[in-house]
C-alpha positions as CSV (number, residue, x, y, z in Angstrom):
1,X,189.1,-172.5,109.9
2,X,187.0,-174.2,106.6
3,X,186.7,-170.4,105.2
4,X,190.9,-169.9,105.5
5,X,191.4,-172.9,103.7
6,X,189.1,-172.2,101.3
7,X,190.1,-168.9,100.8
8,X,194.1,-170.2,100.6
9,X,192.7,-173.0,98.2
10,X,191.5,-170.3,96.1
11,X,194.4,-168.1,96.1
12,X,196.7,-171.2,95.3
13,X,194.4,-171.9,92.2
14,X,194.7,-168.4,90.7
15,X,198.4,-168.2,91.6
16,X,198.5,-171.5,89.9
17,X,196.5,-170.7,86.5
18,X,198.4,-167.4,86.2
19,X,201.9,-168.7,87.1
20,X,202.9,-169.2,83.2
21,X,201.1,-168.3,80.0
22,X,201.8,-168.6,76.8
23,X,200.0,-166.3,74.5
24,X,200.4,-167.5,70.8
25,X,198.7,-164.8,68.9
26,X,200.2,-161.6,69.1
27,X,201.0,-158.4,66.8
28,X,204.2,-156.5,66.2
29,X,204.4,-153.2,64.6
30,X,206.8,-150.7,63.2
31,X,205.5,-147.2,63.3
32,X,204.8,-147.6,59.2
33,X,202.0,-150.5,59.9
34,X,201.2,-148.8,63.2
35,X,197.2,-147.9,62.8
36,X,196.6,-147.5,66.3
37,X,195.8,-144.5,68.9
38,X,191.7,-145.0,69.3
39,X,189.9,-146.9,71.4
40,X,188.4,-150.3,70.5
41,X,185.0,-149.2,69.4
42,X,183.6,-152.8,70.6
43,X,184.9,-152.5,74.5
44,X,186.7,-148.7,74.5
45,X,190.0,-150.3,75.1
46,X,192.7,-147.9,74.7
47,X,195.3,-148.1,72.3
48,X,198.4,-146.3,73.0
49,X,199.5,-143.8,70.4
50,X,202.7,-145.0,68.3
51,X,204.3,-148.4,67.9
52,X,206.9,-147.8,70.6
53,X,204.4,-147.2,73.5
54,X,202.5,-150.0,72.1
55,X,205.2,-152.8,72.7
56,X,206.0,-151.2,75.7
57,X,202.5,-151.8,77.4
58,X,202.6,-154.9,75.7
59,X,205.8,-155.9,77.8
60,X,204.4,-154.2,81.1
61,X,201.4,-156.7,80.5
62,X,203.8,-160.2,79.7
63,X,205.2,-159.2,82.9
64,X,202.6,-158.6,85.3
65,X,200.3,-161.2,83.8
66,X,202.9,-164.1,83.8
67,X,203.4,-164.5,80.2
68,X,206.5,-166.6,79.4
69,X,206.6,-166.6,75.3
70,X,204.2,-165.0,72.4
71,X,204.0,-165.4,69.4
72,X,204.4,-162.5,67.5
73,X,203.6,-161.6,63.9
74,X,203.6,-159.0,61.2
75,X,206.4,-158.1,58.7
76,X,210.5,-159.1,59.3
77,X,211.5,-155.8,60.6
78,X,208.8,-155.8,63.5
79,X,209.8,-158.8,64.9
80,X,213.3,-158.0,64.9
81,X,212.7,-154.9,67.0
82,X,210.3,-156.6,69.4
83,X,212.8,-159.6,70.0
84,X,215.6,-157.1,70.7
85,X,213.7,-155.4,73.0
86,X,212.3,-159.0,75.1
87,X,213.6,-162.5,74.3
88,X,210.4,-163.9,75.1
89,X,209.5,-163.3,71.6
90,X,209.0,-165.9,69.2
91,X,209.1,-164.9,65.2
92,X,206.0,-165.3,63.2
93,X,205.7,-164.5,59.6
94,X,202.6,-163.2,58.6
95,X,201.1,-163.0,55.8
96,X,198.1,-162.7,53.2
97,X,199.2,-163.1,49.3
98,X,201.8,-161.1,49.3
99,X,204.9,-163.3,50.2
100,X,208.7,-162.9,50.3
101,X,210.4,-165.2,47.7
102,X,210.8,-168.5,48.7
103,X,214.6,-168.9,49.0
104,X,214.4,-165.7,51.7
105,X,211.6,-167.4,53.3
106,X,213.7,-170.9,53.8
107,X,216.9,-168.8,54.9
108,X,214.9,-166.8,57.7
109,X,213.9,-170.2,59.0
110,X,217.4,-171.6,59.0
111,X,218.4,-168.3,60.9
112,X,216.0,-168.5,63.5
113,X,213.9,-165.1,62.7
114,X,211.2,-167.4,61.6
115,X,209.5,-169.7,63.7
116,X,206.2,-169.6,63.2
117,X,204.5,-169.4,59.5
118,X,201.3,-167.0,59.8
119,X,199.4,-165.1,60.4
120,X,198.1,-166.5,57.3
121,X,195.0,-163.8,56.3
122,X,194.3,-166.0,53.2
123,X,190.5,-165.3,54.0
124,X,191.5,-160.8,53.2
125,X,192.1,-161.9,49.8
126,X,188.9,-164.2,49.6
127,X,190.9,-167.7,49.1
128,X,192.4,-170.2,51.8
129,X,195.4,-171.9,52.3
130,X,194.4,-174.3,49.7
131,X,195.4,-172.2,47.2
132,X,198.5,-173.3,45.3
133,X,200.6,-170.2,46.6
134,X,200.8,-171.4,49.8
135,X,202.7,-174.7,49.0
136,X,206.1,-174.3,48.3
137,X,205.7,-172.2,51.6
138,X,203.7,-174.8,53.2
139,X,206.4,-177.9,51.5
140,X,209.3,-175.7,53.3
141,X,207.5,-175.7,56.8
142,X,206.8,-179.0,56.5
143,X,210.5,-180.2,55.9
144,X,211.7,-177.8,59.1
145,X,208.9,-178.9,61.2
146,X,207.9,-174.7,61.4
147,X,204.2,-174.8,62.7
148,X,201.4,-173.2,61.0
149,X,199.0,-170.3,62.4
150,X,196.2,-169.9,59.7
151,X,193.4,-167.5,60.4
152,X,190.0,-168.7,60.4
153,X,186.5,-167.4,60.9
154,X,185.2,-164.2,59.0
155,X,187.7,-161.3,58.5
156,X,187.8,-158.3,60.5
157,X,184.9,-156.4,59.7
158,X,186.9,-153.0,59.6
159,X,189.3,-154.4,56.7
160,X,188.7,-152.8,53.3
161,X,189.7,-155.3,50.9
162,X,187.1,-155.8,48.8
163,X,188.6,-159.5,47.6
164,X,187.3,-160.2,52.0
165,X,185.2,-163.2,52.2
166,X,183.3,-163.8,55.1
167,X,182.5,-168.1,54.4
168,X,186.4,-168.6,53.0
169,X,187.1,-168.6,56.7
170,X,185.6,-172.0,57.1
171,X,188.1,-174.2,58.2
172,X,186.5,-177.1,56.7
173,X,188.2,-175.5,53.5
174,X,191.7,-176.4,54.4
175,X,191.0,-180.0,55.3
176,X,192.8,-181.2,52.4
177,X,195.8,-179.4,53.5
178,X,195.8,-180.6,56.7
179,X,195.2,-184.4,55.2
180,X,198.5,-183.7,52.6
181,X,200.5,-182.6,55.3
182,X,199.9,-185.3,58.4
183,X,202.8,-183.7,60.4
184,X,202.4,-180.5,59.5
185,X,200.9,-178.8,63.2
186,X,198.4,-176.1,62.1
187,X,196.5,-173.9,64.3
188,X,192.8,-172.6,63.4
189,X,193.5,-169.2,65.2
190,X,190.0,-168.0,66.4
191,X,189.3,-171.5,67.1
192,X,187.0,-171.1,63.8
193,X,185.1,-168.4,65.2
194,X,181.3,-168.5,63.9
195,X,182.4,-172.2,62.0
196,X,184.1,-173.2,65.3
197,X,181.7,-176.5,65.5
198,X,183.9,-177.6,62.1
199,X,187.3,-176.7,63.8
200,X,186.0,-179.2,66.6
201,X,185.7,-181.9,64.5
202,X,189.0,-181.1,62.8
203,X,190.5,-181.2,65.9
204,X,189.0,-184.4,67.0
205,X,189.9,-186.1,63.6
206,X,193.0,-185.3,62.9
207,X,196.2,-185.3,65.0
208,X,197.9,-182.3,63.8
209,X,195.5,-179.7,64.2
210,X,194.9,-177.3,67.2
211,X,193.3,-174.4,67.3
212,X,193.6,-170.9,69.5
213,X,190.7,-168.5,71.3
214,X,192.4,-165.1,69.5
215,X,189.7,-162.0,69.4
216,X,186.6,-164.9,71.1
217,X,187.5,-163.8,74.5
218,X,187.5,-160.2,74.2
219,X,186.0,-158.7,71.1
220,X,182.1,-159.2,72.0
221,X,179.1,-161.1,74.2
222,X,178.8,-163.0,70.7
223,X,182.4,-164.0,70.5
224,X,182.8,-164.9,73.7
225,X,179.4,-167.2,73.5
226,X,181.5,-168.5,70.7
227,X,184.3,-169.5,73.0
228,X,182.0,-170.9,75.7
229,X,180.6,-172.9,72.9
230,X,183.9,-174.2,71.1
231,X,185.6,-174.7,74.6
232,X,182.6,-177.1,76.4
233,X,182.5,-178.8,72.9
234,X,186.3,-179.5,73.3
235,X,185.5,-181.0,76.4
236,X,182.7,-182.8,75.6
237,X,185.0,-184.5,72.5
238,X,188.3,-184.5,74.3
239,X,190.1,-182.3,72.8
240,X,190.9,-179.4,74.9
241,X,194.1,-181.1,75.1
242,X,194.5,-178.7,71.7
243,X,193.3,-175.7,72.5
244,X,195.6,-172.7,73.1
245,X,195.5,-169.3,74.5
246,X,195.8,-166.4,72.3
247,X,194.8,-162.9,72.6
248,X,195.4,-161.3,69.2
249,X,195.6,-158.3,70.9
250,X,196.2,-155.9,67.5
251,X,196.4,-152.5,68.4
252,X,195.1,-152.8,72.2
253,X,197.2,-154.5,74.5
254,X,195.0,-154.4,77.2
255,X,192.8,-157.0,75.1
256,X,195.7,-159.6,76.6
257,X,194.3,-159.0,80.3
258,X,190.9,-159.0,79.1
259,X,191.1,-162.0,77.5
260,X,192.8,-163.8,80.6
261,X,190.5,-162.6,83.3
262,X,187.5,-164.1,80.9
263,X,189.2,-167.1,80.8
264,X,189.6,-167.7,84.2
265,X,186.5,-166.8,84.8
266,X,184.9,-170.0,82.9
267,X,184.2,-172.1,86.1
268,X,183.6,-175.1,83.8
269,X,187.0,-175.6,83.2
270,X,189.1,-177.1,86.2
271,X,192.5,-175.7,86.9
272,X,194.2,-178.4,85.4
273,X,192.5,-177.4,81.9
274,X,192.9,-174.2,81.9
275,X,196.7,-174.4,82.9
276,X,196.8,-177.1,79.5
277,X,195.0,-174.1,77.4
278,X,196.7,-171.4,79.3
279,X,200.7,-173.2,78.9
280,X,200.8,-176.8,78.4
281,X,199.4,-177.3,75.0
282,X,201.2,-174.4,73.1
283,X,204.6,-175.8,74.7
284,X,204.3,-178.8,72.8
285,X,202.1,-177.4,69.8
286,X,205.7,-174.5,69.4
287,X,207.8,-177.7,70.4
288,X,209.5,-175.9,73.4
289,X,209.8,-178.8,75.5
290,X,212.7,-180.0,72.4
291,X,214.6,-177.0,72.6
């Protein structure tokens, strides 16, 4: 009898943890931007071969993982054809330095097609969102109360922008935005990745900041000793309370279940935590619960 109802105590727990997600770091494409149809050379993940089959897995995954929203991001056009295809799509606008004029930017808001500012790559072009281009964009999110997702920790190797910095990705490098802009929320997506002892104690300091696991769960042993790091330091300071799932799943869908089944693998988080991480703290970091 003590086996059964540890065994249904057990089952409850992973129906629990998997009963709503949130993922706040994925990609759209358009078959233009599309670079995918090889497997990840890290993990031999498969990537289907055009952008069409690659939302579709993605949507096969949201459903039979228990994904409520994402976050999606790349240019206009791909979000608009991955929110007409599922409505749990929310709209992020990424970018690096190349930017759509201001006025467009503050309309797309107004019309709901943006909801999300980033991906912000600043790191590709070796700068950070320090940089004076970012503010009129960063003044506008500010006023709407858009949230900002600002990637952190060394650029993908694979990138061949030479302008790629690997130490710009220090998140210690935008404090001063995130001191300006008090009410701004602004996630450090990779959780800071190799710097991710500085996202902790931006995190800890200051009110408005979270931060999300992205590639740390899936990519590699190292990035996921990362993530074992960055969360039990979370815990240790308090602050898990602002972490948030994210898979940044590129070009390999799969990455999404990957990432999860890591996750729940971590017994040193409780169910409770890992349903904040998984749901809870991206709900109020996307302000869902004022909708």
């Amino acid at each position: 009898m003590k086996i059964i109802i540890l065994l249904f105590t057990l089952m409850l727990s992973a129906n629990l943890c998997l009963s709503q997600i949130i993922d706040v770091h994925l990609h759209s494409y358009t078959d233009d931007i599309y670079y995918g149809g090889v497997p990840h050379p890290a993990g031999n993940i498969p990537s289907p071969p055009n952008a069409e089959a690659h939302l579709e897995r993605t949507i096969k995954l949201m459903d039979s993982l228990h994904i409520d929203y994402a976050v999606i991001s790349n240019s206009i056009k791909a979000n608009e054809i991955w929110m007409e295809a599922d409505d749990r799509f929310i709209p992020g606008y990424a970018a690096n330095t190349e930017m759509i004029p201001i006025d467009e930017f503050d309309e797309l808001i107004k019309n709901g097609k943006i909801k999300v500012f980033g991906e912000i790559g600043a790191v590709y072009e070796g700068i950070t969102l320090a940089n004076p281009i970012y503010k009129p964009y960063l003044d506008v999110c500010n006023k709407y109360g858009i949230p900002v997702m600002y990637h952190t920790g060394p650029p993908d190797p694979g990138s061949k922008n030479k302008a790629k910095r690997v130490f710009k990705g220090d998140p210690a490098l935008i404090e001063d935005i995130i001191a300006t802009y008090p009410d701004l929320r602004v996630c450090l997506q990779h959780a800071g990745a190799s710097f991710w002892e500085n996202a902790v104690l931006l995190m800890a300091y200051y009110p408005n900041v979270y931060a999300d696991l992205g590639v740390l769960l899936w990519v590699s042993p190292l990035t996921q000793e990362m993530a074992v790091d960055f969360l039990k330091s979370c815990k240790k300071y308090g602050v898990l309370s602002k972490v948030m799932f994210g898979s940044d799943q590129m070009v390999w869908p799969d990455a999404i279940k990957i990432s999860i089944n890591y996750f729940n693998s971590l017994d040193f988080l409780t169910e409770k935590e890992k349903r904040m991480i998984l749901y809870e703290n991206a709900s109020k970091f996307l302000g869902l619960n004022d909708e």
